[in-house]
C-alpha positions in Angstrom: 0.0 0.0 0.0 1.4 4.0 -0.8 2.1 6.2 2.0 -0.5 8.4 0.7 -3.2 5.6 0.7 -1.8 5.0 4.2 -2.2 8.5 5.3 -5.9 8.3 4.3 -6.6 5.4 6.4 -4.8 7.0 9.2 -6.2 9.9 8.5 -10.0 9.2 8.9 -9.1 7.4 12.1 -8.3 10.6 13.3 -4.8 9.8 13.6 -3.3 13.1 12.2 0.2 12.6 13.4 1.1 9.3 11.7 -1.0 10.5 8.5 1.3 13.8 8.6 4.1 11.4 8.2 2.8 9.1 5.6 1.5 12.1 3.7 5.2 13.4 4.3 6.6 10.3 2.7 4.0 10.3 -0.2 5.3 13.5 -0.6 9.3 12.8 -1.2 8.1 11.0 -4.2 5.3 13.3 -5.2 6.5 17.0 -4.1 4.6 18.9 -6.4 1.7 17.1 -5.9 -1.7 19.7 -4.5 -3.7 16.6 -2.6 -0.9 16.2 -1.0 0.2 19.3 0.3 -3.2 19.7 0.8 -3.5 17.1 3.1 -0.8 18.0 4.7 -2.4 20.7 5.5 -5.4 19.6 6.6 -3.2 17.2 9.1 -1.9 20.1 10.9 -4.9 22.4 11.1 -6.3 19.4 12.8 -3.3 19.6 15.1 -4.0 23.2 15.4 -0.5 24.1 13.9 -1.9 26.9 11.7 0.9 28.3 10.4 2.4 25.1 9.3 -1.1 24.6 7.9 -1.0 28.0 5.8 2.6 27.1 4.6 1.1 23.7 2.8 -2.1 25.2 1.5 -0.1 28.3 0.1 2.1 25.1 -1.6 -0.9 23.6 -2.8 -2.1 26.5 -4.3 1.3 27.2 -6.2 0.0 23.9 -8.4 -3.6 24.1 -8.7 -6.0 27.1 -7.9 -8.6 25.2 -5.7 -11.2 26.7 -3.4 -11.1 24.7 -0.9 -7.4 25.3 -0.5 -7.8 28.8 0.1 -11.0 28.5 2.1 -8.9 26.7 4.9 -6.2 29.5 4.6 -8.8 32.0 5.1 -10.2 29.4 8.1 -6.3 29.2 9.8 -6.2 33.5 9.8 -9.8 33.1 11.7 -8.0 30.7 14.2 -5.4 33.4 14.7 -7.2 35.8 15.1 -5.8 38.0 12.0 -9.6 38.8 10.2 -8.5 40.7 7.7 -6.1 38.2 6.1 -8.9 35.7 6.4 -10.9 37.9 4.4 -9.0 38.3 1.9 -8.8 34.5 1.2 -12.4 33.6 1.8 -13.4 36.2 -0.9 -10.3 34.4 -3.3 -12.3 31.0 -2.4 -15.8 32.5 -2.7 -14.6 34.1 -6.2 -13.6 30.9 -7.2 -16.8 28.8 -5.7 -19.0 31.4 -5.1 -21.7 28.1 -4.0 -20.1 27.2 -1.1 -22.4 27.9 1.3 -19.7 27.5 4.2 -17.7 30.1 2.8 -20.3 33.0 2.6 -21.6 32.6 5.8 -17.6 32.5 7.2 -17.7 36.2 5.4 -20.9 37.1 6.7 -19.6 36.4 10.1 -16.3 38.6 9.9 -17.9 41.5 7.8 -20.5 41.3 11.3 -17.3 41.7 13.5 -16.3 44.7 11.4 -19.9 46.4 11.6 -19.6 46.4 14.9 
């Protein structure tokens, strides 16, 4: 079985740190690869390592302009309290998926903050 493929397993048994490592194996093979760095990503926002998480994410979206990706850089800013840089990459996702439903209300909610 790949590392990747073993990531995922370990991975949706909530097992981030071992599916950071397998993902970081897939990766030596793969480095240019978005899911990865993606889920790479995704492993250490779960660990609540945001800025480790914005540096993969920012990686992923060097190869492939995904909304997702910068959805859950806008998401890690939230978590750090820095609302204006996660405005900025909501409205990148929303402008690239402007159906995501999860995105406009994580606008909504800041542009509230800034009414205020």
């Amino acid at each position: 079985m790949e590392s990747f493929e073993k990531g995922n397993i370990l991975y949706h048994k909530r097992n981030y740190i071992e599916a950071l490592e397998k993902y970081k194996e897939a990766l030596l093979t793969n480095e240019n690869n978005s899911t990865i760095l993606y889920n790479i990503g995704v492993c250490f926002l779960k660990l609540e390592r945001y800025f480790d998480s914005i540096e993969f994410f920012k990686k992923a979206i060097s190869n492939s302009y995904n909304s997702k990706y910068f959805y859950n850089i806008g998401y890690c800013y939230t978590k750090l309290n820095n609302h204006k840089k996660a405005l900025v990459y909501f409205n990148t996702s929303w402008a690239i998926d402007n159906s995501d439903d999860d995105c406009k209300n994580a606008i909504n909610l800041i542009l509230k903050k800034y009414k205020k």
